[in-house]
N, C-alpha and C positions, 0 to 999 in steps of 0.2 A: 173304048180301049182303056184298061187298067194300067195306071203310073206306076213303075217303082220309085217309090218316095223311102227313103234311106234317112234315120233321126241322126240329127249334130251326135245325141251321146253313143248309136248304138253302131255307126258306120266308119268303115276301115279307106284311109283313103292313103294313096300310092305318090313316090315321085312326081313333081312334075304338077299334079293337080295344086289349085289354090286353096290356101288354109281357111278353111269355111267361118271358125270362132277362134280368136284368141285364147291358151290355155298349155296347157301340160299334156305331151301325147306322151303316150306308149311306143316303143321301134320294135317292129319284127322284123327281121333279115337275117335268113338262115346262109348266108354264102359268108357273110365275116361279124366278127364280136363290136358291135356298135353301141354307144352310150342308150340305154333303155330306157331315158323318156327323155324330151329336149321343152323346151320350151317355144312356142310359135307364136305368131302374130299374125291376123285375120288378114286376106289379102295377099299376103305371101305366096311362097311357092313352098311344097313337102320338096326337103332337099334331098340330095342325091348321096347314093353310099361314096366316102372318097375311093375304093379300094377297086371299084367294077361299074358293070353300068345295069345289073338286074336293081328291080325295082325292091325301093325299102317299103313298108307298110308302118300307118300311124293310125292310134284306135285314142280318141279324145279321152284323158283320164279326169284331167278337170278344171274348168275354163277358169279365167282370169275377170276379174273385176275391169268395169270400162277406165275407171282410174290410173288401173296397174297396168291397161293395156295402150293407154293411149297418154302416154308419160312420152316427151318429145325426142328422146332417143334409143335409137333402138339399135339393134344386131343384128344381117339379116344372113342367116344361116343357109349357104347354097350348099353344102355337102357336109357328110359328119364322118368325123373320122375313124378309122378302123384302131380299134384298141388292141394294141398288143398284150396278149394273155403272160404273157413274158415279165413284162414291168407288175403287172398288177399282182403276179405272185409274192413281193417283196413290198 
C-alpha cells in the first residue's frame, strides 16, 4: 500500500495540527484578513483565526535556523488576530 508522504517545504497544514519545522509560514483564511505570515516554533500547535472557528491554512515559507529557533523564550501563538481593513487604511 502506497504512503502519502507530504515534504516540510511543499505541504499546507491547518489549525490544530502541530508545527512540523520552525520557520515563517504563509496564512490563507478566506473568512477574515489575518496577518500573511507569522512566525512558528516546531512542536507547537498552527493557531486558531480569533474571529471564527473555520480552519486557517499555513504553507512553510522559510524555516529558521536551530540557533534562532531554540533561543530560551518564546511566544506561543494560540490564535491571530483578525485585522481590521479600517485602521490599516490610514
Amino acid at each position: 500500500m502506497a504512503r502519502n508522504v507530504i515534504s516540510i517545504e511543499t505541504g499546507v497544514w491547518k489549525t490544530g495540527a502541530l508545527v512540523p519545522r520552525s520557520g515563517i509560514y504563509a496564512v490563507r483564511h478566506s473568512e477574515h484578513r489575518l496577518p500573511r505570515e507569522v512566525t512558528l516554533i516546531e512542536g507547537q500547535q498552527f493557531p486558531r483565526c480569533a474571529g471564527c472557528e473555520s480552519p486557517v491554512f499555513f504553507r512553510l515559507r522559510r524555516r529558521l535556523d536551530k540557533a534562532t529557533a531554540s533561543r530560551p523564550f518564546h511566544i506561543q501563538l494560540y490564535q491571530l488576530p483578525v485585522l481590521d481593513e479600517a485602521s490599516q487604511a490610514g
